[in-house]
N, C-alpha and C positions, 0 to 999 in steps of 0.2 A: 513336469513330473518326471524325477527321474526314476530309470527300474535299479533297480539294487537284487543282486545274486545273493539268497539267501544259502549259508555255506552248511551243508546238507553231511548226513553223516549216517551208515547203514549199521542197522545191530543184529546180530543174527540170534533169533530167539529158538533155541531147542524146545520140544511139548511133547508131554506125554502123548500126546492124542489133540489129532485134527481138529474135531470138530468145536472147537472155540476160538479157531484162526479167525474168525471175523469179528470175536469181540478183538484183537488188535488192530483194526482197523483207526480205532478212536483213540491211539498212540501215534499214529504215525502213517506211511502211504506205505501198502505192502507190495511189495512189487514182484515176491518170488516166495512160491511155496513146494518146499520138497513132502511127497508121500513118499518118500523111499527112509529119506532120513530122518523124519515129522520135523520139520523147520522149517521159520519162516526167515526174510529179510526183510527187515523194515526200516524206513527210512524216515530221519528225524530230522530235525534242527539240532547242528553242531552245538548251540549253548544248553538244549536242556538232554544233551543224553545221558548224564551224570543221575540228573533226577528220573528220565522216564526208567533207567536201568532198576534203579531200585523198587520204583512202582511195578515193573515187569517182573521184578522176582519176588514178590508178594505173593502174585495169582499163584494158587493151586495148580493150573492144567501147565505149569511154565517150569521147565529142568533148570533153563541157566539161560543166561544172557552172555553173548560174547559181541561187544564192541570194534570194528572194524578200524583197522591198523591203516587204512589209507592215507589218512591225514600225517601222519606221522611217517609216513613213508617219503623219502628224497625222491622225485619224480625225473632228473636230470640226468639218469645212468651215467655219474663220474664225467659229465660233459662230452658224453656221445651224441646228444642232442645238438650242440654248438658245434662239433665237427663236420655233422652233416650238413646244416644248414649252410656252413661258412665253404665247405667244400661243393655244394648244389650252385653257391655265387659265384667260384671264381671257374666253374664250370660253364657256366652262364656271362662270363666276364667273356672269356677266350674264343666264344662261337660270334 
């Protein structure tokens, strides 16, 4: 059996008010909740956050859902990542 990384994705849910953070629990795994700014982070499955967004902005106690830009973000910094690595090797070459 092999393990398979299901590709996860956070939504950041604004609320009028607290005290209904735990009915999102049964959306998703919440991992961070601000009382400063009443919002939560929740984290989903990259295929249904499409659908849970819409579900989430149904609820009454729920301002707005904003979707996390990470996926869509280039992770490679313009291949400063390959410089370092390649320059760590021939570092490693010379000693």
């Amino acid at each position: 059996m092999a393990l398979t990384i299901q590709p996860r994705q956070s939504l950041i849910v604004y609320t009028y008010s607290l005290k209904q953070t735990r009915q999102l629990k049964r959306y998703g795994t919440v991992m961070y909740v601000s009382k400063k700014m009443r919002y939560v982070v929740l984290y989903v499955n990259q295929g249904d956050v499409e659908q849970l967004t819409e579900q989430l902005k149904q609820l009454r106690f729920v301002k707005r859902v904003v979707p996390s830009m990470r996926p869509a973000i280039n992770e490679t910094f313009n291949g400063f990542g390959d410089k370092l690595t390649t320059s760590t090797e021939t570092k490693d070459d010379d000693a």
